[in-house]
C-alpha positions in Angstrom: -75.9 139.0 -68.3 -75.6 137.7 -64.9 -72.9 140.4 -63.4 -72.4 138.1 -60.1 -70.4 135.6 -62.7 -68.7 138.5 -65.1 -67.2 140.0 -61.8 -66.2 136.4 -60.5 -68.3 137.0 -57.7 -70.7 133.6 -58.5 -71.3 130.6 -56.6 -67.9 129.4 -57.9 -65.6 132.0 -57.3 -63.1 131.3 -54.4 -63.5 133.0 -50.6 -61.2 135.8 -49.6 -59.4 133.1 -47.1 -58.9 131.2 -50.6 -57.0 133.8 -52.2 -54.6 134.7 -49.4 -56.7 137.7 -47.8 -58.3 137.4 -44.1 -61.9 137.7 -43.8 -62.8 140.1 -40.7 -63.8 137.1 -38.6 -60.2 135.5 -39.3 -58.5 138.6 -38.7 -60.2 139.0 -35.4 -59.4 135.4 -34.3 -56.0 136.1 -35.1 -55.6 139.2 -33.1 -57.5 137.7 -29.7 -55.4 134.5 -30.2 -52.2 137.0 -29.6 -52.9 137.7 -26.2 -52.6 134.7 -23.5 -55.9 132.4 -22.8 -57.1 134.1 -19.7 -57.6 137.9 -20.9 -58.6 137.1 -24.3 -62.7 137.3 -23.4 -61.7 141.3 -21.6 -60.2 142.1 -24.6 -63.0 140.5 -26.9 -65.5 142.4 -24.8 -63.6 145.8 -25.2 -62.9 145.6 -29.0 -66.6 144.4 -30.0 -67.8 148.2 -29.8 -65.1 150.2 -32.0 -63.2 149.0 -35.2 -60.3 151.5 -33.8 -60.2 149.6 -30.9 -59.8 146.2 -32.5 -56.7 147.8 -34.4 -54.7 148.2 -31.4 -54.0 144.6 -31.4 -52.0 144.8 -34.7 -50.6 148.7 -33.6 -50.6 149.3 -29.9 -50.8 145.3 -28.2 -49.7 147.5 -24.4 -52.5 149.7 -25.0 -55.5 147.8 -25.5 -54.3 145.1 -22.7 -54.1 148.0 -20.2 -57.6 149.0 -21.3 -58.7 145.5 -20.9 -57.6 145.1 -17.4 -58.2 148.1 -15.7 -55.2 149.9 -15.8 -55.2 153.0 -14.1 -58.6 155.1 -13.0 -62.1 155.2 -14.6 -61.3 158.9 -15.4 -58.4 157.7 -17.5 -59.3 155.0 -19.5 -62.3 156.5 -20.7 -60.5 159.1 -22.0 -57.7 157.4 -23.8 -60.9 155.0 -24.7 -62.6 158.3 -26.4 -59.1 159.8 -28.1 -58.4 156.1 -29.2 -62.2 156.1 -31.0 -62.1 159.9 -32.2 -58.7 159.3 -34.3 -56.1 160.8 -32.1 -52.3 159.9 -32.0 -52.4 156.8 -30.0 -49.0 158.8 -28.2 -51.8 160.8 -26.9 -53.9 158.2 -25.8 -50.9 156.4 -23.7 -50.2 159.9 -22.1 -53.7 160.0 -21.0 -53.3 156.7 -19.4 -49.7 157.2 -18.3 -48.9 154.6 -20.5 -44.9 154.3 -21.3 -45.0 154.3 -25.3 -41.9 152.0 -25.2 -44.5 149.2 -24.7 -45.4 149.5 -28.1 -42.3 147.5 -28.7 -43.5 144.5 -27.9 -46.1 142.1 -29.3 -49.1 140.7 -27.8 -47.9 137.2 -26.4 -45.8 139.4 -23.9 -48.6 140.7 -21.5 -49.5 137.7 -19.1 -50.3 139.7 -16.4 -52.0 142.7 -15.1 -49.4 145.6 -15.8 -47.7 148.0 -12.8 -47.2 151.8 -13.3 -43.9 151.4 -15.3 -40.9 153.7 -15.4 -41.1 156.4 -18.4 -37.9 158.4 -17.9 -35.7 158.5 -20.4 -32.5 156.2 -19.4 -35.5 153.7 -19.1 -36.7 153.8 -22.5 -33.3 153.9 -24.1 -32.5 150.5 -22.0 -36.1 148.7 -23.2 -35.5 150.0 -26.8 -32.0 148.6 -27.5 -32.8 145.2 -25.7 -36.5 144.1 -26.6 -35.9 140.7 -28.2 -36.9 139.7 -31.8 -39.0 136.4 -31.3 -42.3 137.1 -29.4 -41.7 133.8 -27.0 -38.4 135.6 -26.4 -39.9 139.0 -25.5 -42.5 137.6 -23.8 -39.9 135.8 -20.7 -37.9 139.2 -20.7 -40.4 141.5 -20.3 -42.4 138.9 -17.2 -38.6 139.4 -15.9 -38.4 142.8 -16.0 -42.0 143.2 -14.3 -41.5 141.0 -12.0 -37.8 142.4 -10.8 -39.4 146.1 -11.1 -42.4 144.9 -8.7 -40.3 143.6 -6.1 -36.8 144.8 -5.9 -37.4 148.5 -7.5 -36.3 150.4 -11.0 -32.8 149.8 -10.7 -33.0 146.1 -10.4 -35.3 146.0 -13.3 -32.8 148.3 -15.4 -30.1 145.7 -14.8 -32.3 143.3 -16.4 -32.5 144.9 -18.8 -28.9 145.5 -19.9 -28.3 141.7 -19.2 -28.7 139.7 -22.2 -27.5 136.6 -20.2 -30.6 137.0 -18.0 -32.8 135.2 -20.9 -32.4 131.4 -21.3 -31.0 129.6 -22.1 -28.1 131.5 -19.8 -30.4 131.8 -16.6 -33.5 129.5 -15.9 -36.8 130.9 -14.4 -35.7 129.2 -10.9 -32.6 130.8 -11.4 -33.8 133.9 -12.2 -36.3 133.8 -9.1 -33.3 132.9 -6.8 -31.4 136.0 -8.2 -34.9 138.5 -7.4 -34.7 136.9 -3.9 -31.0 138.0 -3.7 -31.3 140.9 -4.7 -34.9 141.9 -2.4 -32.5 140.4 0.3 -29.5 143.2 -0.7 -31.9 145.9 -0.3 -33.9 144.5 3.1 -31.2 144.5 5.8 -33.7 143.3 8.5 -34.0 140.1 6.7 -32.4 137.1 8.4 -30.9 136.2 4.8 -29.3 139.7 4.5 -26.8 138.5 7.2 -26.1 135.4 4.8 -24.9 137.7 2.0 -21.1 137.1 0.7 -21.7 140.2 -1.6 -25.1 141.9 -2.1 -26.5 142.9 -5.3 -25.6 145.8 -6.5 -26.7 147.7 -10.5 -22.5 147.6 -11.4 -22.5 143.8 -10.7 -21.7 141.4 -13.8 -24.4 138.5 -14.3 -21.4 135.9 -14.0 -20.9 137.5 -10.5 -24.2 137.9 -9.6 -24.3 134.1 -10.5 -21.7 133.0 -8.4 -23.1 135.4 -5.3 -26.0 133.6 -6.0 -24.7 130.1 -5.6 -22.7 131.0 -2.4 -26.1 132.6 -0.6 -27.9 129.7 -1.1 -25.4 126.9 0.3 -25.7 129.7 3.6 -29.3 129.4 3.4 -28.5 125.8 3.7 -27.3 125.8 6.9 -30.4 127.3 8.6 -32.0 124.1 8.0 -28.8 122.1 8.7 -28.7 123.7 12.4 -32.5 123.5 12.8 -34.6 122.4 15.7 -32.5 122.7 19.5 -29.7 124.0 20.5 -26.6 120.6 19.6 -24.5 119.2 22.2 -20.9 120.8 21.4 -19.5 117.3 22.5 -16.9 119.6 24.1 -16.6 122.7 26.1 -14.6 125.9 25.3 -11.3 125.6 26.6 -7.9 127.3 26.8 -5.0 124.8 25.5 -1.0 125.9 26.0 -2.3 129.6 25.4 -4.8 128.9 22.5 -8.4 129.1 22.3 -10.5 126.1 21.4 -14.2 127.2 20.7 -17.1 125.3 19.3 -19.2 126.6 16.1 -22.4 126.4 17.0 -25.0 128.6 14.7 -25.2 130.0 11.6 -23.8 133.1 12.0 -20.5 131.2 13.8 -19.9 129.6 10.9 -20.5 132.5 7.7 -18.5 134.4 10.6 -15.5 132.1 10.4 -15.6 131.1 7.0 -15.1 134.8 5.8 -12.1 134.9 8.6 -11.0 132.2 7.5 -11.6 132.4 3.6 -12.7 128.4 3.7 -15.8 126.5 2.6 -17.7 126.3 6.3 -20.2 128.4 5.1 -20.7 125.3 2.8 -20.9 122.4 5.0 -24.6 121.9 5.7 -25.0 118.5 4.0 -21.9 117.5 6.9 -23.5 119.0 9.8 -27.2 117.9 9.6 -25.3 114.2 9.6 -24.6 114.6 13.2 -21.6 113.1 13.7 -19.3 116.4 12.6 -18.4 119.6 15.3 -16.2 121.8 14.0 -14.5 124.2 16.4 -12.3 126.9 16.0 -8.9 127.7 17.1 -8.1 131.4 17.9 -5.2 133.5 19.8 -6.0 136.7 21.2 -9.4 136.3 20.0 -8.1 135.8 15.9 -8.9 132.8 14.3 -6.0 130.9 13.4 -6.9 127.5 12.2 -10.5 125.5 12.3 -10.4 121.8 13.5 -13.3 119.2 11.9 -13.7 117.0 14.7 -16.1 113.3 13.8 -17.2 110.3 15.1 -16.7 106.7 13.5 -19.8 104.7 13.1 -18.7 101.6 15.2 -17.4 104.0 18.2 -19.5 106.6 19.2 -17.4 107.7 22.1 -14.4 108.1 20.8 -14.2 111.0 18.3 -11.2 111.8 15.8 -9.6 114.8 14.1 -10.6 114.5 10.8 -8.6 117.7 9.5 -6.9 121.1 11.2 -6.4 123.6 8.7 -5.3 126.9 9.0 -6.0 130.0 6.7 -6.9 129.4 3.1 -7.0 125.5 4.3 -3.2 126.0 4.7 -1.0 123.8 6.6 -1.3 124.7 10.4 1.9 125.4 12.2 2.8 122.4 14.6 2.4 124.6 17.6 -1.8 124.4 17.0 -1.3 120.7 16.4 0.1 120.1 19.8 -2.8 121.8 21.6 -5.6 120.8 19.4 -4.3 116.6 20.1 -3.6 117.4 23.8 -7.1 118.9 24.1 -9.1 116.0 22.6 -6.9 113.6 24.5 -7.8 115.0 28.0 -11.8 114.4 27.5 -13.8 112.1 28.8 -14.8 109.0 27.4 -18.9 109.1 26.9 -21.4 108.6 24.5 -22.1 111.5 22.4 -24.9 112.4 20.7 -25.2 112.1 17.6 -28.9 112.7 16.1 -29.2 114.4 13.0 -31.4 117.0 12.0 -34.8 116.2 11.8 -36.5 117.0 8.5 -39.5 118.5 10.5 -37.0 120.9 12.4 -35.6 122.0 8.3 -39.0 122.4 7.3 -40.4 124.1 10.1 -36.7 126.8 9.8 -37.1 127.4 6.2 -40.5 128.7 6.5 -39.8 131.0 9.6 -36.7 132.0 7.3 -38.4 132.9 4.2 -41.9 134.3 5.4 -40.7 137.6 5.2 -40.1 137.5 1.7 -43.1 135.9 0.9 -45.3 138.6 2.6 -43.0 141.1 0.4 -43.8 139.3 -2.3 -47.5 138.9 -1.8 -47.5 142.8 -1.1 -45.9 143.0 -4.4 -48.9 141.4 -6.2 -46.5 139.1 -7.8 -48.8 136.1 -9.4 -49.0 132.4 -7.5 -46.2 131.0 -10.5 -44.1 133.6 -9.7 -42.9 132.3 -6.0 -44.1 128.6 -7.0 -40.9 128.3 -9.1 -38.8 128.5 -6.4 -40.9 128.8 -2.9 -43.1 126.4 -3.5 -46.9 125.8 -4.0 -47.4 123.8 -0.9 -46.2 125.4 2.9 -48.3 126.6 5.5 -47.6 130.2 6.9 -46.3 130.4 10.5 -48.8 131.3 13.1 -48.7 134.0 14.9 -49.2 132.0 18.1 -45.8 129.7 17.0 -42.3 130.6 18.4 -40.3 132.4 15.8 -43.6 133.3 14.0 -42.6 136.3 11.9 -44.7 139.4 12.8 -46.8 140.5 10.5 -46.1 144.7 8.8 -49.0 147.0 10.3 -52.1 147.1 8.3 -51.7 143.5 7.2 -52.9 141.6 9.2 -56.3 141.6 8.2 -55.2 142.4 4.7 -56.5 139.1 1.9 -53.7 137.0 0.6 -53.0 137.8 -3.0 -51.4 134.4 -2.8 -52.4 130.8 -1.4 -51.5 130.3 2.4 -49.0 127.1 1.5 -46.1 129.0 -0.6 -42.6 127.6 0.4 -42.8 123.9 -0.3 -40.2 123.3 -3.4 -37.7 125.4 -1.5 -38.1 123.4 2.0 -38.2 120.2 0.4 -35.3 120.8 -1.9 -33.1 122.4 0.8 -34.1 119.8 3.7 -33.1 117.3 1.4 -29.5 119.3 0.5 -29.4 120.0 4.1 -30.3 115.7 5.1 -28.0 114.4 1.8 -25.9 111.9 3.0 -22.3 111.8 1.6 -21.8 108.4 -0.2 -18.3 107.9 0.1 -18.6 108.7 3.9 -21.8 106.0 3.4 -19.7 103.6 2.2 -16.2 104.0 4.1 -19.1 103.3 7.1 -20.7 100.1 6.1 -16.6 98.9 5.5 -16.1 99.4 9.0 -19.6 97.8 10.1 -18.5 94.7 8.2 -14.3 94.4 9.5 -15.9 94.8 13.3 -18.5 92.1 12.5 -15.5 90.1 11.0 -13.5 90.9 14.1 -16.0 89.3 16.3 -16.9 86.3 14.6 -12.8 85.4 14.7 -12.9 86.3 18.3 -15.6 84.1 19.0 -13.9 81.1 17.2 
């Protein structure tokens, strides 16, 4: 009796894949296909010498990807390597490596990158158990969040990602989520140039909705470093005393975040106005309080004879007549003359922005943050600042000869995006100007007739 066909184990008899049940090859294509593309052939290489190995992708996914790429010391991994192999509680083994065991939470797809020391305590581990998603696509975006926040702007900036469900999409956007890590790393820097630009910094008891809106505020201030770029602008008009008030030009950055929180108004928000060039704003004060901001322009079709385009006191209230006299009796006495009226150059914006956010970027790169990280929001594309150029940013001690962990060009979608914010041209404004360049050229043909 041929026992190969009695036990349905002939030529006919259907393959384990067949009946629903995963050869060893298939199950090991499986677990390797878990992991992203570029660490699959470490982990191939490591799980080829010890079944028990293998099995970490189905029960320990953390475990074997911080064995694969070189987590901790020599020392370490071999012994969590030999504790893994001799049938030890895989607790142990993670102890060994100091390992936190809530990463056994979270599937395979979720380690795209080389993984930090971690935080282990126990507020920590409550916070990661109670808010690991359910979908691994999910899981994966929270916990490259949560690295990347812990990275650069500490434990307590990754906790409050944590507790912030809104933080996944579709609430926040990875460039919205960048731009939040770059608020928050500028709450905690106060030399940074940006830390000066801060409504409100980032703090763990603020709300995401706030943290939103902070957000949103910080970056129309960062606007105006490009706006203001290149040379110091002609004023137009000299400071001045007017029936006891006085009249003072806004002239930098900090002038106008300065008088915008006095004030409680939008300057802090008009960089699109300024790099036009044919806006001053100036500020009225008594005994050195602000009192009421004047927006002072010129008309395309007369360039020497500028207009008050608004005077507005507190809270863009009415201002009292008495500021009205002075501001009108102060325009009237200057001179007629041409005034200039170049805008900002978008080699000047470019050139700010990357003096403005080099700092970061060297934090950043110190981190060991990955290339996509900063690309989403800085850029693939801007040349570092020499240390020869004006402004240059000076590099931390120790650095200098230190090998970029990312490429040399980092802040291009940034400068581009905020040069063009900072160059946009206001259509209606556009529009009320080519109406005027049409009624003068109408005005001069009847006058020639």
């Amino acid at each position: 009796m041929d026992m190969r066909r009695e036990s349905g184990m002939g030529p006919g008899a259907p393959r384990l894949g067949e009946l629903g049940v995963e050869t060893v090859a298939e199950r090991r294509l499986r677990r390797l296909n878990a992991f992203p593309q570029p660490y699959r052939k470490y982990i191939a290489g490591l799980t080829s010498c010890a079944p028990a190995v293998e099995d970490l992708a189905d029960s320990f996914p953390g475990l074997l990807f911080a064995l694969a790429t070189g987590f901790g010391n020599v020392r370490r991994r071999q012994a969590a390597f030999e504790s893994i192999v001799s049938g030890q509680p895989l607790k142990h083994a993670a102890g060994l490596l100091e390992l936190p065991l809530w990463l056994r939470r979270l599937p395979a797809q979720a380690f795209a990158q080389p993984l930090p020391l971690l935080p282990q305590d126990d507020e920590f581990t409550a916070a990661v158990i109670n808010r690991v998603p359910e979908t691994a696509r999910e899981a994966s975006i929270w916990f490259e969040r949560m690295v990347i926040g812990y990275r650069l702007a500490g434990r307590d900036f990754a906790l409050w990602t944590l507790r912030e469900p809104r933080l996944l999409p579709p609430h926040t956007s990875d460039e919205d989520l960048q731009w939040m890590l770059a608020w928050a790393w500028t709450s905690l820097n106060p030399a940074f140039d940006g830390h000066e630009l801060l409504r409100c910094p980032w703090s763990p008891a603020i709300g995401w909705k706030r943290a939103r809106d902070e957000v949103a505020i910080w970056r129309k201030r960062i606007d105006l470093v490009g706006a203001l770029a290149g040379p110091p602008r002609d004023a137009w008009f000299a400071d001045t005393v007017m029936f006891g008030l006085e009249i003072v030009a806004l002239r930098t950055v900090k002038d106008y975040v300065a008088e915008s929180a006095a004030m409680e108004n939008c300057l802090d928000q008009y960089a699109a106005h300024l790099a036009y060039g044919r806006v001053r704003i100036f500020s009225v004060r008594k005994d050195g309080r602000s009192v009421a901001d004047v927006e002072v322009t010129l008309k395309a079709d007369d360039l020497s004879n500028p207009s008050i385009s608004q005077i507005r006191g507190p809270r863009n209230r009415r201002a009292p007549p008495a500021v009205w006299q002075a501001v009108h009796a102060w325009l009237g006495a200057q001179p007629f003359r041409a005034l200039d009226t170049s805008p900002t150059s978008a080699q000047a914006t470019r050139d700010a922005f990357r003096r403005f956010w080099q700092p970061y970027v060297e934090a950043a790169e110190a981190a060991g943050l990955p290339p996509h990280v900063l690309a989403r929001v800085l850029g693939k594309d801007t040349r570092r600042v020499k240390s020869g150029e004006a402004g240059a940013a000076v590099m931390p001690a120790g650095q200098a000869n230190r090998p970029a962990l990312l490429p040399n060009r980092i802040v291009q979608a940034v400068v581009r995006q905020q040069a063009a914010a900072a160059n946009e041209r206001d259509p209606a404004l556009e529009r009320a100007e080519l109406a005027l360049e049409l009624m003068a050229a109408r005005r001069a043909r009847f006058a020639g007739r």
